[in-house]
VODOVO-435573 format. One line per 3 residues: their letters; for each residue x, y, z of N, C-alpha, C. Coordinates in Angstrom, 2 decimals, padded with zeros to 5 digits. Example, Ala and Ser with C-alpha at 12.3 -4.5 7.8 and 13.67 -1.06 7.14 Angstrom:
<volos>
as> 013.19,-005.69,007.80,012.30,-004.50,007.80,013.20,-003.30,007.80 | 012.85,-002.25,007.08,013.67,-001.06,007.14,012.90,000.03,007.87
</volos>
This chain:
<volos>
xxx> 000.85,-001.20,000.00,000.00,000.00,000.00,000.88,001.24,000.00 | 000.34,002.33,-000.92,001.30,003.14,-001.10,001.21,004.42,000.08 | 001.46,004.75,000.54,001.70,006.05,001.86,002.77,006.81,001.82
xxx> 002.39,008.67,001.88,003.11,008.96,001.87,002.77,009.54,003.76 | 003.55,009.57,004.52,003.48,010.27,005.49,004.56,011.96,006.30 | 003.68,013.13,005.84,004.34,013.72,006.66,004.54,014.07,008.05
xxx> 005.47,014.55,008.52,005.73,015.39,010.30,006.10,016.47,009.93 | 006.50,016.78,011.14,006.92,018.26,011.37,006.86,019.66,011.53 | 005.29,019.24,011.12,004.44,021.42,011.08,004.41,021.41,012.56
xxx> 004.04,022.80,012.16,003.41,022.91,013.58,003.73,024.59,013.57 | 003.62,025.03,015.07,003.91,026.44,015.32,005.16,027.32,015.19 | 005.19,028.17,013.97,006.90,028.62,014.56,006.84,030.42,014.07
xxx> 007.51,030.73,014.75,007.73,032.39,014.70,008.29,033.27,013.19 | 007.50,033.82,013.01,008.44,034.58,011.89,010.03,034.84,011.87 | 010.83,034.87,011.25,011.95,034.21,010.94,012.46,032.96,011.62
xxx> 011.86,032.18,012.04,012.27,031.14,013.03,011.85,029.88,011.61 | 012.62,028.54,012.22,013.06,027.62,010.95,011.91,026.40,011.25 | 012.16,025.81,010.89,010.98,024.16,011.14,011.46,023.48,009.67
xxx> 011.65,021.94,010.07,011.84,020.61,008.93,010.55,020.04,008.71 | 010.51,020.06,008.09,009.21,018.90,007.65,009.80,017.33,007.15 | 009.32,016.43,007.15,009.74,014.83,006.50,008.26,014.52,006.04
xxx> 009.11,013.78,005.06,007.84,012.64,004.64,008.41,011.38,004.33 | 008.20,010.47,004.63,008.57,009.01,004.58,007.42,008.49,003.68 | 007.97,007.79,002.86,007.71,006.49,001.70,007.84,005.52,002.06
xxx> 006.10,004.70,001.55,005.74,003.65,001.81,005.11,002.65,000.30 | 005.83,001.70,000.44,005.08,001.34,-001.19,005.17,001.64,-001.78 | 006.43,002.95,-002.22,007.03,002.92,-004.10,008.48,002.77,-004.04
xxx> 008.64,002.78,-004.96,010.03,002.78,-005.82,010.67,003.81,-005.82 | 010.94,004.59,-003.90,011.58,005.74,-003.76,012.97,006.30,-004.64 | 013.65,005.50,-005.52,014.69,005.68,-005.86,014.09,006.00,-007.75
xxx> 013.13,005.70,-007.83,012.52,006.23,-009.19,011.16,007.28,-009.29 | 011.00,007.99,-008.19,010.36,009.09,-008.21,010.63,010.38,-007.75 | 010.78,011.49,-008.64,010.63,013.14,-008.24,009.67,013.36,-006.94
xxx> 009.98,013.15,-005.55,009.75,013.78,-004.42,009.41,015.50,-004.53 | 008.38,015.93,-003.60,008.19,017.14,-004.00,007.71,017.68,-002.92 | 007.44,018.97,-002.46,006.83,019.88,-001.56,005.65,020.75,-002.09
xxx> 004.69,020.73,-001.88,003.66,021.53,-002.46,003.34,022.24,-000.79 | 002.87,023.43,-001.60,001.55,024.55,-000.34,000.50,024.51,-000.84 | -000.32,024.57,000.06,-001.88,025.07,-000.29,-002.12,025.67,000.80
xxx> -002.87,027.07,000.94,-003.71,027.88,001.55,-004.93,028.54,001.22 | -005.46,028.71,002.34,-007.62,028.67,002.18,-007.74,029.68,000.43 | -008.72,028.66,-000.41,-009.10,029.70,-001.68,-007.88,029.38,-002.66
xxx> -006.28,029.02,-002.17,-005.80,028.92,-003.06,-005.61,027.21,-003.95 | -004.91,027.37,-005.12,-004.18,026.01,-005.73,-003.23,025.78,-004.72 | -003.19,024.34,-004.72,-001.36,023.80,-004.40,000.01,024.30,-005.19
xxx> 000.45,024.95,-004.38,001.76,025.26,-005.28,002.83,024.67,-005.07 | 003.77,024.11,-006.10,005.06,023.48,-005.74,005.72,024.49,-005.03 | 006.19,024.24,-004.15,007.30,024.53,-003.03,009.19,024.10,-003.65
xxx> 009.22,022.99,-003.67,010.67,022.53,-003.80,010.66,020.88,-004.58 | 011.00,020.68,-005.36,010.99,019.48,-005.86,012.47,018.40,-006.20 | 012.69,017.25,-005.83,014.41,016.57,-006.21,013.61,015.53,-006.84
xxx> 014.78,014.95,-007.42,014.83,014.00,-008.15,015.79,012.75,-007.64 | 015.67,011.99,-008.22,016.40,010.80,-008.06,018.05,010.98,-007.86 | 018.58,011.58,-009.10,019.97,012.18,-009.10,020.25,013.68,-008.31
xxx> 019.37,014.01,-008.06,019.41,015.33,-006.93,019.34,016.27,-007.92 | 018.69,016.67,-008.74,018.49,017.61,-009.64,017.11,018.51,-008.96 | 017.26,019.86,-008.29,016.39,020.47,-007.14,015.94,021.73,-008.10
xxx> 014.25,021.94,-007.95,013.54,023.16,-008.39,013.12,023.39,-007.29 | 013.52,025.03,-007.03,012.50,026.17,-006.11,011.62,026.72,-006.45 | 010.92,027.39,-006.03,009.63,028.49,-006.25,010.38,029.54,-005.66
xxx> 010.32,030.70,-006.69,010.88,031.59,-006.55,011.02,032.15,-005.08 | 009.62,032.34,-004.60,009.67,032.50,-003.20,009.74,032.03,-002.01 | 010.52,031.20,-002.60,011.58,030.16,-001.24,013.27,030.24,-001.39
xxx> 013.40,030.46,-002.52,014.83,030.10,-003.00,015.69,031.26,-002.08 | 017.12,030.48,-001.49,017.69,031.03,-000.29,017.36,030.51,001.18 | 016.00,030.57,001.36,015.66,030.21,002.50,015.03,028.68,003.02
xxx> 014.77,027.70,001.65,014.18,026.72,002.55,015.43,025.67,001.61 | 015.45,024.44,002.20,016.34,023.43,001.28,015.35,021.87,001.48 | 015.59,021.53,000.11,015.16,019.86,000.05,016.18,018.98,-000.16
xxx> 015.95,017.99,000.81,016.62,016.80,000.84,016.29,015.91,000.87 | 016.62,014.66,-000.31,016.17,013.15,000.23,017.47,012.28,001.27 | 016.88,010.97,001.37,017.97,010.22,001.79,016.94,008.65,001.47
xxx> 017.71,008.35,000.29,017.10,007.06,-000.42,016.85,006.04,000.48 | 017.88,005.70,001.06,018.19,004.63,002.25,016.94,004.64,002.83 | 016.62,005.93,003.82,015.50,006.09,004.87,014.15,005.97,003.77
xxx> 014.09,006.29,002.77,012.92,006.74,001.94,012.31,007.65,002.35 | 012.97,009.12,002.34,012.37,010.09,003.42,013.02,011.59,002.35 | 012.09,012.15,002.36,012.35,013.48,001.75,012.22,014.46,002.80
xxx> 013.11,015.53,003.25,012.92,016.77,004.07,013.05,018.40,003.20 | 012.43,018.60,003.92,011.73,020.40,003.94,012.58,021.48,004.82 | 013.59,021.99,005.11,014.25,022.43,005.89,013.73,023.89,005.45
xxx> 013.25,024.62,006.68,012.43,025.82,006.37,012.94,026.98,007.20 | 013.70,028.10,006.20,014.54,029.10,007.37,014.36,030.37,007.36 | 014.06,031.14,007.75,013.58,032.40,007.87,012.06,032.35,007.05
xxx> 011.29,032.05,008.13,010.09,031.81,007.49,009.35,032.98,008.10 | 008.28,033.20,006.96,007.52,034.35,007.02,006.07,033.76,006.69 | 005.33,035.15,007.56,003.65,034.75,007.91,003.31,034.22,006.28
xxx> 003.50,034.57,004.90,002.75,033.89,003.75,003.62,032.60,003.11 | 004.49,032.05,004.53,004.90,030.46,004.18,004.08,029.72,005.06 | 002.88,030.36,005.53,001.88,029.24,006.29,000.93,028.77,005.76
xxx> 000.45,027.39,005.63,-000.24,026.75,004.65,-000.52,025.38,004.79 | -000.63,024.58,004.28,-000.76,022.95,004.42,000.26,022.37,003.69 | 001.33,021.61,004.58,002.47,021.77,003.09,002.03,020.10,002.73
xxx> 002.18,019.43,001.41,001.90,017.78,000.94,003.23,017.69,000.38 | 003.52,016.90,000.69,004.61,015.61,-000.09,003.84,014.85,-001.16 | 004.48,014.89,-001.86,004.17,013.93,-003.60,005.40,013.30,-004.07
xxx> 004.86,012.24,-004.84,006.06,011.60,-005.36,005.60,011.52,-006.82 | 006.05,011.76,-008.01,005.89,011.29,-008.90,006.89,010.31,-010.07 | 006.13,009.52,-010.32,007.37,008.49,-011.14,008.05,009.21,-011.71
xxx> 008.91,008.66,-012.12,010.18,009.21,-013.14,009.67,009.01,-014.55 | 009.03,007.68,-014.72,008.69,006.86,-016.12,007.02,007.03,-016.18 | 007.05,006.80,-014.70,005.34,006.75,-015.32,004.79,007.71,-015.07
xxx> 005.03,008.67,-014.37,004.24,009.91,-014.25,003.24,010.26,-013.28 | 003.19,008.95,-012.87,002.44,008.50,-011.33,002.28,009.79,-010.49 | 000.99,010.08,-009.87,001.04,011.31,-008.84,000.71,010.24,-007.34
xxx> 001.86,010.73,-006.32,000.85,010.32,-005.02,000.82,011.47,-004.21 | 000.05,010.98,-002.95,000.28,012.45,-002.46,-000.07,011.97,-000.49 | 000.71,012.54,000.34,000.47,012.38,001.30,-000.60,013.19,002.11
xxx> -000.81,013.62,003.25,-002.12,013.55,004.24,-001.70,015.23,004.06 | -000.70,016.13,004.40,-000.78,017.18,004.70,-000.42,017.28,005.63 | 000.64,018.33,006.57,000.55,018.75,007.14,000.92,020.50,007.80
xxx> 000.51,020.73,008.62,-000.06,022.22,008.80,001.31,022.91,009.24 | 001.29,024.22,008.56,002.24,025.24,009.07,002.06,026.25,009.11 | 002.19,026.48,010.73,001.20,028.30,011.14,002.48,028.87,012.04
xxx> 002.75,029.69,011.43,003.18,031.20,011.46,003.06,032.69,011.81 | 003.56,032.30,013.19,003.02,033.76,014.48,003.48,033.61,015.74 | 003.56,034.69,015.74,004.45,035.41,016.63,003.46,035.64,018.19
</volos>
């Protein structure tokens, strides 16, 4: 069964940092583009940060500098390292994986990141 599970939201202060993880369950972590999406109330999901298999990394403009993605194949675990964060990086962040070949979307549960002081 395929699962993606994230941790790590929760409460944190304007410029203050927070990781997020998501651990893989049931794919072929070593053949899918891992990813970070936001969504907040009214809006689309927006990609956040996306790697690849060979570590080939896309930002969204309005992260780049401040947040970093990392996998670690071994664990099957993608992280969100989030640093000088500001009140419009609060949102629902999802982990996705998509195949490399097949194009496969999954997507994990969500979890919350609120921002205040």
């Amino acid at each position: 069964q395929v699962r993606l599970v994230e941790s790590g939201g929760g409460l944190v202060q304007p410029g203050g940092s927070l990781r997020l993880s998501c651990a893989a369950f049931g794919i072929v972590f070593e053949t899918n583009i891992m990813g970070w999406y936001r969504q907040t109330p009214g809006n689309q999901r927006e990609l956040v940060a996306s790697i690849s298999s060979s570590g080939d990394i896309n930002y969204a403009d309005f992260v780049k500098g401040r947040f970093t993605i990392s996998r670690d194949n071994a664990k099957l675990t993608v992280y969100l390292q989030m640093n000088s964060v500001k009140p419009e990086d609060a949102g629902v962040y999802y982990c996705n994986a998509e195949g490399e070949y097949t194009k496969r979307q999954r997507w994990g549960q969500g979890t919350l990141v609120t921002i205040s002081s």
